[in-house]
C-alpha positions, -999 to +999 in steps of 0.1 A: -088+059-152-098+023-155-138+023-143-145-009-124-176-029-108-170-047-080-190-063-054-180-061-018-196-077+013-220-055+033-192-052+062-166-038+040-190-016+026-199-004+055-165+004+067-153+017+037-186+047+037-178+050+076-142+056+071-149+076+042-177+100+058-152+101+093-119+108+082-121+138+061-092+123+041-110+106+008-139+122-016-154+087-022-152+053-018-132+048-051-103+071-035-105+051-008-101+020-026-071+033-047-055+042-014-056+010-001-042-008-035-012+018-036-006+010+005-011-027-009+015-028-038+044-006-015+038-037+014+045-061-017+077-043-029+091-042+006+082-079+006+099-090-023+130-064-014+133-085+022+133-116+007+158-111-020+179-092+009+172-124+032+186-148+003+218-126-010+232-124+026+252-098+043+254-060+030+275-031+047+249-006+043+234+010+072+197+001+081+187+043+077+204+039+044+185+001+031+154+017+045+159+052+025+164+028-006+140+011-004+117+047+002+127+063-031+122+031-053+083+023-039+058+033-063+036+063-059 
């Protein structure tokens, strides 16, 4: 992995070692942080995948079958 320094404002700080210490669900702030950028880049996919769906018009598929689509091709 990529080691990083950034510099966050003391409110984000703070809520990323509350949410770490309370959820039981990340080891460290940097887990925490990776989490979020994944969540991040699967919003933008979805993003770009509704807009070029917006501009190419109608499609026959089912909205459970788009959505499961659109599920196997987001990155982990």
């Amino acid at each position: 992995m990529t080691r990083q320094s950034i510099t966050l404002t003391e409110q984000n700080d703070r809520w990323l070692k509350d949410h770490v210490a309370n959820s039981g669900e990340y080891s460290s702030k940097s887990d925490l942080v990776n989490d979020l950028i994944r969540r991040a880049r699967r919003i933008e996919t979805i993003n770009q995948k509704l807009a070029f769906a917006e501009e190419s018009g109608f499609v026959e598929s089912t909205p459970e079958a788009i959505l499961e689509e659109f599920k196997n091709q987001l990155p982990d």
